[in-house]
N, C-alpha and C positions, 0 to 999 in steps of 0.2 A: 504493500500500500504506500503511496506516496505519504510524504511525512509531511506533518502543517508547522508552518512558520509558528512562532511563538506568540498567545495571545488569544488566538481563535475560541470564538464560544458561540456557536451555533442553538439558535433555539427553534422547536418548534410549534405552530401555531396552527392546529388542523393536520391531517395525514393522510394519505390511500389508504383508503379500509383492509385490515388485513395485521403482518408481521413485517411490511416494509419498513414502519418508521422504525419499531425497534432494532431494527439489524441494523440499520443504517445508521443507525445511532452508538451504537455498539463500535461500529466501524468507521467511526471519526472518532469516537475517542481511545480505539487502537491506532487510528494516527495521531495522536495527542493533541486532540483539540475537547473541550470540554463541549457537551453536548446533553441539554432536554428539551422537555416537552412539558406545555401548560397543556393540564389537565382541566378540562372542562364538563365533562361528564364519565360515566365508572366505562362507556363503552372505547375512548380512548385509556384508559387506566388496563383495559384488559387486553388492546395490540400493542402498550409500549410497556407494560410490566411495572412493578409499583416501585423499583428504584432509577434513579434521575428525573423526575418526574417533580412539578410544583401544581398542586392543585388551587386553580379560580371557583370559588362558590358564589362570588356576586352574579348581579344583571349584566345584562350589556350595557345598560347605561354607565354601568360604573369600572366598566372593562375598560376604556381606554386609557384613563389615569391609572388607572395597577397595573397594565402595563408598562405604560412609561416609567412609572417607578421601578419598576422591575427591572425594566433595562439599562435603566441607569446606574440600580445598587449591583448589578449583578459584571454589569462591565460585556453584555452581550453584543457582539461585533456583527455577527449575521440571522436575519431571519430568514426560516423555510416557511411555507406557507405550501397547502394543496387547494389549488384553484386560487381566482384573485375576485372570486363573487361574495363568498361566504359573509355574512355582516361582523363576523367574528376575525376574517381574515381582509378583511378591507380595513377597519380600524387600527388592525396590528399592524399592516402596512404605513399606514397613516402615520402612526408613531414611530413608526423604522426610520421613514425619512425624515422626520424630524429631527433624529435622533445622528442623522448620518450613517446608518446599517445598513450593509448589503441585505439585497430583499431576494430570493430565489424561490423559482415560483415551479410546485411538481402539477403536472397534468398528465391527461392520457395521452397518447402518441397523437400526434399530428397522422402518422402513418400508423398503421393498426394492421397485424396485432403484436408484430411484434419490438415495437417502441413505445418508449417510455417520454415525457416532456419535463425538460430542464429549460428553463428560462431565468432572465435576471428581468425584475422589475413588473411582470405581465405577461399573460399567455392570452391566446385568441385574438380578438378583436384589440386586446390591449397590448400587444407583440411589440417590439421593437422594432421588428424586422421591417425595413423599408417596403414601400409599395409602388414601387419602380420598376418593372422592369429589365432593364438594362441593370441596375443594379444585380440583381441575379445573374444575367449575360456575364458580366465582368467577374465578378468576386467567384464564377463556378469554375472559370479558369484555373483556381490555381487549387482545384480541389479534387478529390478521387473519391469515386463510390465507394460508401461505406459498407463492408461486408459485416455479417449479422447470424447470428442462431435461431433457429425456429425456437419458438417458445410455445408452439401450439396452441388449441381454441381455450381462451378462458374467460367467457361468458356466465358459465356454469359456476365456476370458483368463484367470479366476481361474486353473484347472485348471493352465494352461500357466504361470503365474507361481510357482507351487505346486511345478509339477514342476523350473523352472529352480532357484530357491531349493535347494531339499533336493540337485539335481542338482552344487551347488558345494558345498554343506555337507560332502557326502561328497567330494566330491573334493578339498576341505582338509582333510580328517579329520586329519593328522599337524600342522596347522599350530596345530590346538586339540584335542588330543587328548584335553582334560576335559570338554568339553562333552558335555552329555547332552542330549537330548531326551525332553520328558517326552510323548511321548504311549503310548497304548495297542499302536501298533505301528510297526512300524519304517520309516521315510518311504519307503527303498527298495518297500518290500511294498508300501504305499499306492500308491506311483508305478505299478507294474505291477496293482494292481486298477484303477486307473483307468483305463490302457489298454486291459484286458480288456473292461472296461463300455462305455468307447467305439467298440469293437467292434461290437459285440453292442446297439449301441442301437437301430437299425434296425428287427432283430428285436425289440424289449421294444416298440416305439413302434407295431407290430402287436397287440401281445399286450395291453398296455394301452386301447389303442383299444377291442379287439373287447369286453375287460368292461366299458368305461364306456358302450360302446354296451345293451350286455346289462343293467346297473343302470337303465340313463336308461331304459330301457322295461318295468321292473319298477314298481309301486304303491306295493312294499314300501318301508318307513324304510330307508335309506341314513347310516350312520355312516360320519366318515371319519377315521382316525386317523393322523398327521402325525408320521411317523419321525424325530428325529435323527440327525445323522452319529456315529457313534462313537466312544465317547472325547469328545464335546464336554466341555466343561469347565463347560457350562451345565448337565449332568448331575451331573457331579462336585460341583462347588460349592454348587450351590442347588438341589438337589432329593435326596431320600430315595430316589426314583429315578434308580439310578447307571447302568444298561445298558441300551442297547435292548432285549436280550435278555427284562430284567426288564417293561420299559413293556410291551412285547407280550404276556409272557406275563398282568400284573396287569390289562390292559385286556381281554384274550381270556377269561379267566377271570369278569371281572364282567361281561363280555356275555352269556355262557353263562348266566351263574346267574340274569340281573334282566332282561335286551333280551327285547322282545315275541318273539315264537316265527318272526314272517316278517320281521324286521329282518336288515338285511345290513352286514357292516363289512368298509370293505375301508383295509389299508395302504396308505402312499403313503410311498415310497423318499425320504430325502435330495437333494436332485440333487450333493452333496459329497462321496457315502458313496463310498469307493473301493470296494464292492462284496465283503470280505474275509467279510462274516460272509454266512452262507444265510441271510435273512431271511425266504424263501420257504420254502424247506426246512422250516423254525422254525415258522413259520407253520402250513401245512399237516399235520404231525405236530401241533400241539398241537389244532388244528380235529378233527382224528379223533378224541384222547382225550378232547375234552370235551364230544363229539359233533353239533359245530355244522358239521361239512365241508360244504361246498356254501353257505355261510352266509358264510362269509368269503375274502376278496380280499385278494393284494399285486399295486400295478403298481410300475411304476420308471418316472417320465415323467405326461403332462399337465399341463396348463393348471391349476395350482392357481385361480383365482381363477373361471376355469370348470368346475371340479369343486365346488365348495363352493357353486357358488348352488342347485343342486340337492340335497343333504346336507339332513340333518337336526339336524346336530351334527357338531363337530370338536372329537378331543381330542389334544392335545398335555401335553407334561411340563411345557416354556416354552419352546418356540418363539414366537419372531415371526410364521411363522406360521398362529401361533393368530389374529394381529389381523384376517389377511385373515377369516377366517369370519364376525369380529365386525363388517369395516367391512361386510359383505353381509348384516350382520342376521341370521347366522346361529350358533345355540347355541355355546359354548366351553364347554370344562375343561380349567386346568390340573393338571396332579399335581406343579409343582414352583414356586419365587418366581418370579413374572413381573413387571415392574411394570404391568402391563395386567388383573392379577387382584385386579380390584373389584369390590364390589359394585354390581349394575347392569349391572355387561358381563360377568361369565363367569358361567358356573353355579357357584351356592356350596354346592350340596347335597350332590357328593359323587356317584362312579359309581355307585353303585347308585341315585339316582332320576335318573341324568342319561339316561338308557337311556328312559324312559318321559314323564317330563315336564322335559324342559331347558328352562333358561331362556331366553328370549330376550333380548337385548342392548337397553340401551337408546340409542338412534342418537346421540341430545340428548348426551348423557354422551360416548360411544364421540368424536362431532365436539369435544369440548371437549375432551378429552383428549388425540386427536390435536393439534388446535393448540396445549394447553401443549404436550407432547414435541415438536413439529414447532420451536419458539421456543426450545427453550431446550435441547436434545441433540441436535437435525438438523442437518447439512448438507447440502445440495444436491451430488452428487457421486460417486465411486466410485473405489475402489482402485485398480482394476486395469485400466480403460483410459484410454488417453491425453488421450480429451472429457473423463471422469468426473473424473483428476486436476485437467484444466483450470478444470473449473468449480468443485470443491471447493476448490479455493488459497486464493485471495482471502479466502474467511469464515472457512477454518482458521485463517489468519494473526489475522485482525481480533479474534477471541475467542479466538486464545491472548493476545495482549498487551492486547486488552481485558479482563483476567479480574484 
């Protein structure tokens, strides 16, 4: 492991559900950097383990002063942060830079599934990363494809890392009894849609099948439009479109009004969505009112990267992905900040002429692009199983103290 200058104290504020924080933790301060984690409820207390660890029991309102305090007595040089939405991990942020603290921000891969996200400062819409361009052109120059390990499907692990998390959080609930959660529903709720879905996957993986077989031998243009899980914070934050609800009805509406007459658009489910909203329901009611029924598809399930070589366009809000359509040379729009929305790779026109003449991606661009983000916010790696932490360690380490 690379060794840290003298002084490093690494804190962190939120994590990937799972055993990443604690090992990574473990392994800054085997390179002698001192390293915790504020504890904010028993379901972090239970991935980072009860030693290094400072437990917060107030509000949020009274969280950003104990933090500052905290950073001050404790002489903390860098904050990690997972996600830059969290209202728990924007404040922290807030105080870092007050503070003069490197801020490093964990996400999921930009590229999935088998990368991890390292950023200074903001990930997604709040990326550093220029939106130029020729800047990509230039800077790919001096760079080389990054080679990588499969780290295999972990949708399944997530789910289950997801459900153990939330499954302590409530079952400390009296021992942090300020702690709120900011999502759109309540993790219990989420936790049993998800077991409903997983249920009932079987059947969807029938159901989906029979229309992709039914489109694949159709002539007609095939749109494919690329659902969010709800409540993401990639909605909320960086985009005008705040709800699923809203993306489906704004994209069903300008298909109606501009898409040639035998074009077909069919949704495609989250694989995260805990299943709470009727997106089909939704769907199908609004296809009658705008009188496109028989024209448009929701599945839950397939092969994204096997659905999309077929398509004629994918639209997403800012999904990731959106990138897959683009690395298959096939049309994109987003409707919300993506750092992948340039000119050159996504359609800049706008849904109403994306329906008829999308643009096509430029590969040249899309490969330069990929290799800066792959250099300089990729890891090699994954959250939530045991290869994926293995392999991601080592480079986490190396570019936090190398930074």
């Amino acid at each position: 492991m690379l060794k840290n200058e003298p002084g490093r104290h690494f804190l962190f504020v939120g994590a990937p559900f799972g055993l990443f924080s604690r090992r990574l933790g473990a392994a800054l301060r085997a390179a002698g950097a001192q390293c915790r984690r504020v504890i904010l409820n028993t379901g972090d207390l239970m991935d980072w383990g009860g030693r290094h660890g400072v437990a917060y029991r107030g509000g949020l309102e009274g969280w950003p002063s104990w933090l500052s305090s905290y950073l001050r007595r404790e002489q903390v040089t860098d904050l990690i942060v997972y996600g830059d939405s969290n209202p728990y991990c924007v404040a922290a942020m807030h105080s870092a830079r007050c503070a003069g603290l490197k801020i490093h921000v964990l996400e999921q891969g930009y590229f999935r599934p088998n990368w991890i996200t390292l950023e200074r400062d903001g990930v997604n819409g709040s990326s550093s990363l220029p939106r130029d361009p020729e800047f990509f052109r230039q800077m790919a120059k001096f760079l080389h494809d990054q080679p990588h390990v499969e780290v295999g499907r972990i949708a399944r692990s997530a789910v289950w890392r997801i459900f153990v998390y939330h499954f302590w959080a409530y079952a400390g609930h009296l021992a942090f009894p300020r702690f709120r959660f900011a999502y759109q529903d309540p993790p219990l709720r989420q936790g049993l849609g998800h077991v409903r879905r997983y249920l009932t996957q079987h059947l969807e993986q029938r159901r989906t099948q029979a229309i992709i077989d039914e489109l694949a031998a159709s002539p007609s243009p095939t749109f494919l439009a690329l659902l969010q899980r709800p409540g993401d914070s990639q909605l909320v934050k960086h985009s005008s479109v705040k709800s699923v609800g809203a993306f489906i009805r704004m994209v069903m509406t300008s298909f109606a009004r501009h898409a040639p007459a035998d074009a077909r658009l069919v949704f495609k489910c989250h694989p995260l969505d805990p299943g709470l909203e009727d997106h089909r329901g939704a769907i199908q009611r609004l296809a009658r009112d705008l009188g496109v029924d028989g024209r448009v598809f929701y599945i839950d399930g397939g092969h994204l990267p096997s659905l999309i070589q077929s398509v004629a366009g994918a639209i997403c809000v800012n999904s990731t992905a959106g990138l897959v359509a683009i690395e298959h040379s096939r049309p994109a729009i987003t409707l919300g900040a993506a750092t992948y929305d340039l000119y050159g790779m996504t359609h800049q026109g706008g849904l109403k002429t994306f329906w008829r003449t999308p643009q096509t991606p430029d590969s040249s661009l899309f490969e330069s692009y990929r290799r800066v983000v792959m250099a300089h916010t990729q890891i090699n790696g994954a959250y939530s199983t045991a290869r994926g932490i293995d392999v991601a360690l080592r480079e986490t380490v190396c570019r936090l103290l190398g930074d």
